[in-house]
N, C-alpha and C positions, 0 to 999 in steps of 0.2 A: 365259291362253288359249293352245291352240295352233296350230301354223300349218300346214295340211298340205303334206305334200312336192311335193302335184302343183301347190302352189302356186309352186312355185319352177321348176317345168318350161315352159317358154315355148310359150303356144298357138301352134301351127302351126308351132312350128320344132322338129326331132327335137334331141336333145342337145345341147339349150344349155337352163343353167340360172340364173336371174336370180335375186339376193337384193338387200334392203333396198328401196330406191326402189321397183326392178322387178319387182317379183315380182305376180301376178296377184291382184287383188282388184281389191271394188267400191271406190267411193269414200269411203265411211265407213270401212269396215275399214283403207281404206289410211293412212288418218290416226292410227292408233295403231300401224300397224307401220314408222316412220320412224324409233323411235327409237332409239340408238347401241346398248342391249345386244339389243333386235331383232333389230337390221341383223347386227350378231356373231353370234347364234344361225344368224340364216340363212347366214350365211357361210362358219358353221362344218360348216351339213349340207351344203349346194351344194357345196363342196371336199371333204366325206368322201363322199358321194355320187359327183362326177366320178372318185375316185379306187378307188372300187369298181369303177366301170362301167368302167374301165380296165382294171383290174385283171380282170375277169370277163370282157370283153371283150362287155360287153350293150352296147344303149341306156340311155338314160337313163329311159325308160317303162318297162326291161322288168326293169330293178332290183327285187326285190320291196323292201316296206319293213320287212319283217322285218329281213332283209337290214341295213339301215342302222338303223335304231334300234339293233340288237345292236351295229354299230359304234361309234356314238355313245355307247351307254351305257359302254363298253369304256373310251372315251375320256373319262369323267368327267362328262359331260350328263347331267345329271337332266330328265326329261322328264315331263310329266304323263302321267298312266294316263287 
């Protein structure tokens, strides 16, 4: 399954981005995304993510996710379609 990126964007705080534990779901979902290659997934879009928005000089909402997918794939992520 995948996780979407706005999952990772923390309700009501602008640019800050939460992976593993923290990342926004309900409470079922949350208990299959605890685990260790997960948690790395998310770790690894939250960091190429904040290094876009850096980089681009956006927020972190206003990243498209084109945008980062094309990073990530760049970066060797196989991602589901």
């Amino acid at each position: 399954y995948g996780i979407p990126y706005r999952a990772l964007r923390v309700a009501g705080i602008a640019n800050l981005l939460a992976a593993g534990m923290l990342i926004t779901s309900d409470h079922e979902a949350h208990m299959s995304t605890r685990n260790t290659v997960c948690c790395m997934a998310q770790g690894q879009a939250a960091g190429t993510a904040g290094a876009l928005c850096a980089a681009r000089q956006c927020g972190t909402r206003d990243l498209p996710y084109s945008v980062l997918r094309q990073a990530l794939e760049a970066g060797g992520v196989i991602l589901e379609n």
